[in-house]
DODRENLUM-932518 format. One record per residue (C-alpha): residue number from 1; residue in three letters; y, z, x. Coordinates in nm, 4 decimals. Layout:
REM DODRENLUM-932518
SITE  pos  code         Y         Z         X
SITE  NUM   ALA         Y         Z         X
...
REM end
This chain:
REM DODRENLUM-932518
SITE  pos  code         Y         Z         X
SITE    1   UNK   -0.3056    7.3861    1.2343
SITE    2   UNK   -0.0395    7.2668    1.0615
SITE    3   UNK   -0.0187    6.9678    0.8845
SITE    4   UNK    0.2072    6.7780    1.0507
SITE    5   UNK    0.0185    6.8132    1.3321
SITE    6   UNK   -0.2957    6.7062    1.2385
SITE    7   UNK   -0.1625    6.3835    1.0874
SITE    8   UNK    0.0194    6.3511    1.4368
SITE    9   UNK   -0.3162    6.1848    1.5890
SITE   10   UNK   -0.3722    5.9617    1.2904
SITE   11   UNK   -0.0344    5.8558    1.3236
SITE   12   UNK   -0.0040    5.7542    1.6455
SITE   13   UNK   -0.3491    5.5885    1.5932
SITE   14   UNK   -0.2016    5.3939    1.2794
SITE   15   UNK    0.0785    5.2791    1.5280
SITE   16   UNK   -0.1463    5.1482    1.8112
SITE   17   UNK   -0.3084    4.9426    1.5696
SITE   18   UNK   -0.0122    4.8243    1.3839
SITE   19   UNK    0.1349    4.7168    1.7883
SITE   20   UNK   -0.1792    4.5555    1.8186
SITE   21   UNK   -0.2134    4.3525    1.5150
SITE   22   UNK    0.1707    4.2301    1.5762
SITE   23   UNK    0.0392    4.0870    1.9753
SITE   24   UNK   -0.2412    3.9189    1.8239
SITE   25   UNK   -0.0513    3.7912    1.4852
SITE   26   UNK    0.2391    3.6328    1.6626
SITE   27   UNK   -0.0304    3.4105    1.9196
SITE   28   UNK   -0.2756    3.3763    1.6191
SITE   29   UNK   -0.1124    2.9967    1.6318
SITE   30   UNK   -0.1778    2.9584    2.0076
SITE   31   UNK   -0.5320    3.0898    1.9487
SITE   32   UNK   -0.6321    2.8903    1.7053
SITE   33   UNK   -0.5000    2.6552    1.8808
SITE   34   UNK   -0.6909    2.7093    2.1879
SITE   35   UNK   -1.0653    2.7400    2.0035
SITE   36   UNK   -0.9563    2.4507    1.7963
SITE   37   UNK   -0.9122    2.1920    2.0700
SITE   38   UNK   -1.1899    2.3297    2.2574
SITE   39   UNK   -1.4487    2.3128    1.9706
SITE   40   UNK   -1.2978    2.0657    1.7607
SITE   41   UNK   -1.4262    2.2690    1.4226
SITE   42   UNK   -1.1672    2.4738    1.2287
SITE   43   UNK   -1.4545    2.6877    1.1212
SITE   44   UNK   -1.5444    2.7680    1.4647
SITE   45   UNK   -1.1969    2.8473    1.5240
SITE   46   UNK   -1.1468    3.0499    1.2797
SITE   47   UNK   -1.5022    3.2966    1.3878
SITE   48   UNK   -1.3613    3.2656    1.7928
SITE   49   UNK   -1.0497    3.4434    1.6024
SITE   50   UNK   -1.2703    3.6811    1.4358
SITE   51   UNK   -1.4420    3.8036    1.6779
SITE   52   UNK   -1.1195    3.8017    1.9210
SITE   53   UNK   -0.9694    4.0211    1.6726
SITE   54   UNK   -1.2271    4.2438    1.7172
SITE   55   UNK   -1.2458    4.2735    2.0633
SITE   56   UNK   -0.8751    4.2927    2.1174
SITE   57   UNK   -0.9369    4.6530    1.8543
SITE   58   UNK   -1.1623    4.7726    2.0854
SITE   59   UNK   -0.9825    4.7033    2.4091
SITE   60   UNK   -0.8362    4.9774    2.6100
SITE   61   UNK   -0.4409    4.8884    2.5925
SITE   62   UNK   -0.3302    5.1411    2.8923
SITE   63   UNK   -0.5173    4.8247    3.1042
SITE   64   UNK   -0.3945    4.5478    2.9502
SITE   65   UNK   -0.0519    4.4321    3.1187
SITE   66   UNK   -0.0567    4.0684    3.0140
SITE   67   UNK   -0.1452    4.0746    2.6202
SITE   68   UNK   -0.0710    3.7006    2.5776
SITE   69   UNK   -0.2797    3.6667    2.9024
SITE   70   UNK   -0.5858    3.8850    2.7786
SITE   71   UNK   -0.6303    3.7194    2.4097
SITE   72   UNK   -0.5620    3.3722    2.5768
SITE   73   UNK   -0.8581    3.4471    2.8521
SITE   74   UNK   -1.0814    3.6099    2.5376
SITE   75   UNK   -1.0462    3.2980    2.2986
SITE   76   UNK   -1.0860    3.0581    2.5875
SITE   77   UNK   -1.3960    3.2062    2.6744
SITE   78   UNK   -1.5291    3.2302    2.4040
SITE   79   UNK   -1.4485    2.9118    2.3153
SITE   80   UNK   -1.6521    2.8189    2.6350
SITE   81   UNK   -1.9680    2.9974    2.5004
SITE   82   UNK   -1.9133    2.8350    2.1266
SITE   83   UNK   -1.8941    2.5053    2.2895
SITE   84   UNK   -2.2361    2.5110    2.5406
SITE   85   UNK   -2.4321    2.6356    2.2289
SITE   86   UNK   -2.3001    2.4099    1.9844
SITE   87   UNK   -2.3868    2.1208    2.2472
SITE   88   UNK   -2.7559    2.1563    2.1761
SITE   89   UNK   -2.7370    2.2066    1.8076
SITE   90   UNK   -2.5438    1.8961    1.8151
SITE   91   UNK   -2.8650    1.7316    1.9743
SITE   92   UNK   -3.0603    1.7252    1.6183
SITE   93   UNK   -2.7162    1.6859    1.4191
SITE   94   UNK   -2.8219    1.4086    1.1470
SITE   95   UNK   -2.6061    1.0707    1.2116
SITE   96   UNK   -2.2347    1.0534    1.3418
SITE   97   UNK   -2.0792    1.3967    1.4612
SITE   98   UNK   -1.7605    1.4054    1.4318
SITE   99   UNK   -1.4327    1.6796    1.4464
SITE  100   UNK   -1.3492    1.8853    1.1597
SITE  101   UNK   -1.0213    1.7574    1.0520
SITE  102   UNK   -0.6902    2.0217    0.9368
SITE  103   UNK   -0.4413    1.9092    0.7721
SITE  104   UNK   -0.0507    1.8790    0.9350
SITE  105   UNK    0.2441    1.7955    0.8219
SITE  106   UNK    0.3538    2.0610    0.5789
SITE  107   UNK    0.5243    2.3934    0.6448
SITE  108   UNK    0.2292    2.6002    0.4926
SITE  109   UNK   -0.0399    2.3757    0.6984
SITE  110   UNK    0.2361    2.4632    1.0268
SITE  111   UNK    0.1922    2.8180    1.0317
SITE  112   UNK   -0.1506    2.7990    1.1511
SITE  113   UNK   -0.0235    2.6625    1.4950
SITE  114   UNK   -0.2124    2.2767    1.4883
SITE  115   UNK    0.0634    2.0873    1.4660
SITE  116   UNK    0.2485    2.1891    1.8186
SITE  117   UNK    0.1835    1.9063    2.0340
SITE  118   UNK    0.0881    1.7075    1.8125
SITE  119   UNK   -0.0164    1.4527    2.0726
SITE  120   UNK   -0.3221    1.6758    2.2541
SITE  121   UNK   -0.4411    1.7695    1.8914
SITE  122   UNK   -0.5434    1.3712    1.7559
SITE  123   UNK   -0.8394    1.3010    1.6173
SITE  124   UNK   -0.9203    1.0549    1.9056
SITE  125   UNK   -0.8688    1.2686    2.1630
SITE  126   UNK   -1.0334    1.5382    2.0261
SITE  127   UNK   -1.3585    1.2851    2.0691
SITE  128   UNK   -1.2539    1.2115    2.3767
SITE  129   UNK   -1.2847    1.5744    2.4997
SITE  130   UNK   -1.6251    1.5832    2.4024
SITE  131   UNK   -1.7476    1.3744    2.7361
SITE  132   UNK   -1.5937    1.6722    2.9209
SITE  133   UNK   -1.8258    1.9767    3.0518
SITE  134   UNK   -1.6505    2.3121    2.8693
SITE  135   UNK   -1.4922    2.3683    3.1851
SITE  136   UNK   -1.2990    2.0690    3.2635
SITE  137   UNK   -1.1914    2.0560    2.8417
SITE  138   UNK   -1.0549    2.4232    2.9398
SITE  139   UNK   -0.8892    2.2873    3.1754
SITE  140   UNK   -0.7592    1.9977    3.0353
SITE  141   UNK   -0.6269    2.2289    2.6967
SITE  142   UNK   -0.4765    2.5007    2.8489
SITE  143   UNK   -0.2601    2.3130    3.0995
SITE  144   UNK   -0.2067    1.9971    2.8915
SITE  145   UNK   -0.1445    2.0962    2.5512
SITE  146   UNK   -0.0450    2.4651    2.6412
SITE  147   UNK    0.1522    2.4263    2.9583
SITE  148   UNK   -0.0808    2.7097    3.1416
SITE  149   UNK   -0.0358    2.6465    3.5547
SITE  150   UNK   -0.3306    2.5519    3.7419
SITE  151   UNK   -0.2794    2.9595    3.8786
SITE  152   UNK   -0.2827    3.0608    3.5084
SITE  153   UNK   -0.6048    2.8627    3.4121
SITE  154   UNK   -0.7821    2.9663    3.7083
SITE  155   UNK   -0.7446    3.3180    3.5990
SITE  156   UNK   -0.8184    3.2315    3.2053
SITE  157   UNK   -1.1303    3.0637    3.3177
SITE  158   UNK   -1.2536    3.2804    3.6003
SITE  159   UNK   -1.2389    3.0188    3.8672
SITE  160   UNK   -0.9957    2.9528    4.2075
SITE  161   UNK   -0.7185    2.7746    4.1518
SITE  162   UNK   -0.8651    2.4613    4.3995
SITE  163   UNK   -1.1724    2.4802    4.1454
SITE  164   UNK   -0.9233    2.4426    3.7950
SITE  165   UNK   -0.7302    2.1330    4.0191
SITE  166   UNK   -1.0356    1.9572    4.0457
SITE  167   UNK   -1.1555    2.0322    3.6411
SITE  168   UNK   -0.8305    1.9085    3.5370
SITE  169   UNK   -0.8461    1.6218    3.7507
SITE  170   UNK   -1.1986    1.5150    3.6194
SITE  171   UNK   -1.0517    1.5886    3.2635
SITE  172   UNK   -0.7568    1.3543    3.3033
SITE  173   UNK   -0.9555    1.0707    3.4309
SITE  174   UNK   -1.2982    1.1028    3.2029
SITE  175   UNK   -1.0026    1.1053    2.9038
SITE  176   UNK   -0.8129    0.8181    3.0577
SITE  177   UNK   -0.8448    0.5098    2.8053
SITE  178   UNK   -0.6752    0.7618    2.5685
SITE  179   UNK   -0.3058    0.5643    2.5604
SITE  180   UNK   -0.2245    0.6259    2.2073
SITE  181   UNK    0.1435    0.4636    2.0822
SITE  182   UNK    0.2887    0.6692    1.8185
SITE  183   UNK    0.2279    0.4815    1.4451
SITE  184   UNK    0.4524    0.3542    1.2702
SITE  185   UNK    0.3974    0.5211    0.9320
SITE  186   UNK    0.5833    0.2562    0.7123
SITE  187   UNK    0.3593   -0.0615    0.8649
SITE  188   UNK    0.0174    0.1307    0.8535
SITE  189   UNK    0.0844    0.2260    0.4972
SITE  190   UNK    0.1222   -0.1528    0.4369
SITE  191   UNK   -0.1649   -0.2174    0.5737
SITE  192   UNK   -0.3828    0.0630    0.4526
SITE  193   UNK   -0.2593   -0.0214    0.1108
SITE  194   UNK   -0.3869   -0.3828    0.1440
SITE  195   UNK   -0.7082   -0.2611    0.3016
SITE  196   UNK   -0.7605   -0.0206   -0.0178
SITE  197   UNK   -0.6909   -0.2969   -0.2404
SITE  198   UNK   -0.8834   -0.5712   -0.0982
SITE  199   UNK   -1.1954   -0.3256   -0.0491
SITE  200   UNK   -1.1589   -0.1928   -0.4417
SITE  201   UNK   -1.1083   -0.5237   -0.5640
SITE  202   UNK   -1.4693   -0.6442   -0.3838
SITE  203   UNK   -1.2923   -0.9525   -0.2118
SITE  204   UNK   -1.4784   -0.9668    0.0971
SITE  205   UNK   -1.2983   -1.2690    0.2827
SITE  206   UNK   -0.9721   -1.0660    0.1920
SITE  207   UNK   -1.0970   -0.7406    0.3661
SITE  208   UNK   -1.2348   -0.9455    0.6683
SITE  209   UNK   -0.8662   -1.0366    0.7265
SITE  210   UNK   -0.7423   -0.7176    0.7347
SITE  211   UNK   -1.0174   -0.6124    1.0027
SITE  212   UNK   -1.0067   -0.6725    1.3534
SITE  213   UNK   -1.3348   -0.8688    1.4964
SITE  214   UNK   -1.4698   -0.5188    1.6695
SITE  215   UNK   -1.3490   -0.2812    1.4381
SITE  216   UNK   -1.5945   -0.0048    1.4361
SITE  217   UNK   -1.6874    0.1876    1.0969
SITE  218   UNK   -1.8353    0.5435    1.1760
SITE  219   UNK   -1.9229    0.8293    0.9052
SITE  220   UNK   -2.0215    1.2053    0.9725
SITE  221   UNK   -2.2272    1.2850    0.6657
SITE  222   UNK   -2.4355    1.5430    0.8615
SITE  223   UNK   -2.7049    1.4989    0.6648
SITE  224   UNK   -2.5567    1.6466    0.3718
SITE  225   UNK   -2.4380    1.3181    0.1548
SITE  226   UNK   -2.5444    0.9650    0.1863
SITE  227   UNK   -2.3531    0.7803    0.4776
SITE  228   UNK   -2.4495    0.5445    0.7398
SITE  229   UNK   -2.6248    0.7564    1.0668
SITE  230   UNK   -2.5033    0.4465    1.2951
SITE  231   UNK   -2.1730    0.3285    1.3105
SITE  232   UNK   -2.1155   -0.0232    1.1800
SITE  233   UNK   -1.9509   -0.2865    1.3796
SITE  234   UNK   -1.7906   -0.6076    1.3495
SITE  235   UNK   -1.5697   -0.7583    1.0751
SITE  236   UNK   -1.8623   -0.9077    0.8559
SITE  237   UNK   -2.0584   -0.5916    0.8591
SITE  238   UNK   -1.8005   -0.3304    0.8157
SITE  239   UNK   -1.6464   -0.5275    0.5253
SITE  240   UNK   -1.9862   -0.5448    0.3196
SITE  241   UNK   -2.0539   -0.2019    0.4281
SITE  242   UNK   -1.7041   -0.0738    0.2856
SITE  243   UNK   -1.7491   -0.2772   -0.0434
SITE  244   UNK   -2.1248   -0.2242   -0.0906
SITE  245   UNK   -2.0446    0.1596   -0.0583
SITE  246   UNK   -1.6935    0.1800   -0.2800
SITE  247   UNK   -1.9196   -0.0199   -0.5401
SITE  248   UNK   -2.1867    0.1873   -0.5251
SITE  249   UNK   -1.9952    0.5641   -0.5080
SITE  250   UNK   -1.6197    0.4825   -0.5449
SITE  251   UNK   -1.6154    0.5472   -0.9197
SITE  252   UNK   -1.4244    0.8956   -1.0228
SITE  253   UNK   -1.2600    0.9152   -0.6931
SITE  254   UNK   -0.8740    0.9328   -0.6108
SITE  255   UNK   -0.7188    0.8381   -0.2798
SITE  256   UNK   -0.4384    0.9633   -0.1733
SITE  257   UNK   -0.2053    0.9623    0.1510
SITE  258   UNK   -0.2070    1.2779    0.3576
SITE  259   UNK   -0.1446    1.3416    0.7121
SITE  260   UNK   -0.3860    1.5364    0.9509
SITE  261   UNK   -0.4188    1.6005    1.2849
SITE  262   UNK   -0.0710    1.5017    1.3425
SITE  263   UNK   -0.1578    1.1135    1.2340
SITE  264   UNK   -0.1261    0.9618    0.8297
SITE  265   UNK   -0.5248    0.9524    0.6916
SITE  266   UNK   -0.6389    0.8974    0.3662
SITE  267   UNK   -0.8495    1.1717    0.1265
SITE  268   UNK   -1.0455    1.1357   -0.1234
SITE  269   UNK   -1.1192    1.3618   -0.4330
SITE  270   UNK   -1.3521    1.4073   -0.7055
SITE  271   UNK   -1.3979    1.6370   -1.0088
SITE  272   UNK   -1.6297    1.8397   -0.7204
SITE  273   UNK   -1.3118    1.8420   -0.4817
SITE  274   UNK   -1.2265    1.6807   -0.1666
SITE  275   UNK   -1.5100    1.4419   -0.0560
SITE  276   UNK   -1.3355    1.3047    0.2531
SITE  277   UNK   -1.1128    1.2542    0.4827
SITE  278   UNK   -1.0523    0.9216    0.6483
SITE  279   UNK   -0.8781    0.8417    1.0061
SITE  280   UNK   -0.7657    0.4721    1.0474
SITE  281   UNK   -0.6485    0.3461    1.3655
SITE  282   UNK   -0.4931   -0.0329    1.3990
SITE  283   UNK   -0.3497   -0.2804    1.6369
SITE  284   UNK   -0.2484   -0.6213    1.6526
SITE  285   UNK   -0.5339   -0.7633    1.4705
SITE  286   UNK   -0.5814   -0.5138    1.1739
SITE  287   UNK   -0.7929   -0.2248    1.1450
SITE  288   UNK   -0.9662   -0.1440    1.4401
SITE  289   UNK   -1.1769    0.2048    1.3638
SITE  290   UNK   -1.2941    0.3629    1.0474
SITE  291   UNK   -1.3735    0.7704    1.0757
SITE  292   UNK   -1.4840    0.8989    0.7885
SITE  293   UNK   -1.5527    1.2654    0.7727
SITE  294   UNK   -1.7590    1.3165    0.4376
SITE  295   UNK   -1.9690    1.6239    0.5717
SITE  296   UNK   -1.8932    1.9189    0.3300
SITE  297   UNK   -1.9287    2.1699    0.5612
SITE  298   UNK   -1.6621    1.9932    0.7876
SITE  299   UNK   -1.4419    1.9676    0.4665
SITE  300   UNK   -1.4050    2.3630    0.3872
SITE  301   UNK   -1.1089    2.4394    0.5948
SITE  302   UNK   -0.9278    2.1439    0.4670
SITE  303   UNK   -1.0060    2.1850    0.1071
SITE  304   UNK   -0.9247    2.5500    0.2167
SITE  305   UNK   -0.5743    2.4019    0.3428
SITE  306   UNK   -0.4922    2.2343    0.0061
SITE  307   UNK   -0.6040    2.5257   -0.2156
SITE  308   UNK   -0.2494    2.6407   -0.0696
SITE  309   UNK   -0.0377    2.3785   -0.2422
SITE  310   UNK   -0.2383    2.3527   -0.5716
SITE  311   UNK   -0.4758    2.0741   -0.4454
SITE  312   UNK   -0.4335    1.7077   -0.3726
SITE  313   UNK   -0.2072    1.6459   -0.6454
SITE  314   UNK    0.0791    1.8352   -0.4844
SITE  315   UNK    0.0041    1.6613   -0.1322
SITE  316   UNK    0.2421    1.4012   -0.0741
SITE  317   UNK    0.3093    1.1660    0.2629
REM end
């Protein structure tokens, strides 16, 4: 045979694959996406993709007609069967649980697809999602932060279209008290930059003023570094708690401004590398929640993230 011929096969193999890889390339944004708002772990994300990928090799492409379809309805499900097992390992998580945070804001943090709709990917709501069955937070992503029809999540989820109605409608009210107002980046800085100062400095009636009366402290150490397993609340008790701990580990860290999730947050690094990532909400009377995501495990992505600008001392807000 000659040898043109026998490469023929190969070729034509080579080129299947190539077509392939460019479907599932130009929706890897949407995808992540997807098993990132469903999860609300980059990590887990990024194995849904994994394992997508793999799938989507094996798939027989005369009987796909829909390709965005098909890898949407893969990673959804998948997602679905991540998030009912992680839902029991969660029950003997040690302390707090709390999303993995990514990083926004910069064109090189963009082009993994996190930052479109920016609103339906927040840190809050991501929490919020987790009183939803993985059903009705299908629901709720695909049409809400994807713009899928009620017909087109019905079909992604394997359900009637009356059925995906009725999950979305759950969805919407379980994740009503979400009304989020957009920050205002200059006045938050203010105040964060008060709030740092006061809490370095160890002035403790200074801090209180800065806090709202309910403000709500809560750190996700997982077990794997010191942090409180209970969130702390109140004024009084958050303020000793943030003081007592900067005295007590704050040495050799820097904090710097960042944003992720779509919202400004504050990181901290070490000699080891990032050590945190902080979300601070306020309102009228000053802070109002503390989220402090100091698990290491949850930190990989992130630290991942900034290993793609040289680390936190290129990351500027």
């Amino acid at each position: 045979m000659p040898r043109s011929e026998r490469e023929t096969p190969l070729l034509a193999g080579r080129l299947r694959k190539t077509v392939r890889m460019d479907h599932f390339e130009r929706l890897r944004g949407r995808l992540f996406g997807i098993a990132y708002r469903m999860t609300g772990t980059a990590t887990d994300a990024e194995e849904i993709l994994q394992d997508a990928w793999l799938r989507w090799q094996d798939a027989d492409r005369t009987s796909v007609r829909d390709p965005d379809a098909y890898l949407a309805k893969i990673v959804t499900n998948l997602s679905i069967k991540q998030l009912t097992s992680a839902r029991a390992r969660r029950e003997l998580y040690v302390g707090e649980w709390l999303p993995e945070p990514v990083l926004t804001g910069r064109p090189e943090f963009d082009t993994l697809g996190v930052v479109a709709e920016r609103d339906s990917v927040s840190f809050a709501l991501l929490l919020l999602l987790e009183r939803l069955t993985p059903a009705e937070r299908a629901a709720y992503v695909l049409h809400e932060a994807f713009g899928y029809s009620h017909r087109e999540v019905a079909e992604l989820i394997g359900t009637t279209e009356a059925n995906a109605r009725q999950l979305l409608s759950r969805a919407r009210k379980r994740v009503a008290t979400d009304r989020r107002h957009p920050v205002d980046r200059v006045r938050w800085r203010e105040l964060v930059d008060r709030f740092l100062a006061a809490a370095q400095s160890g002035e403790i009636e200074q801090l209180e003023r800065l806090l709202a009366e309910d403000v709500v402290s809560t750190a996700d150490g997982g077990g794997k570094v010191i942090a409180a397993r209970n969130p702390v609340v109140g004024r009084t008790l958050v303020a000793r708690y943030l003081i007592g701990t900067l005295q007590k580990f704050g040495a050799g860290f820097v904090m710097r401004f960042a944003e992720a999730n779509g919202e400004p947050v504050l990181v901290a690094e070490s000699a080891d590398g990032l050590m945190a990532v902080c979300f601070i909400e306020a309102g009228p009377e000053g802070v109002s929640d503390l989220r402090f995501v100091l698990n290491p495990d949850k930190l990989i992505f992130a630290a991942a993230q900034l290993s793609q600008i040289g680390g936190l001392s290129d990351l500027s807000w």
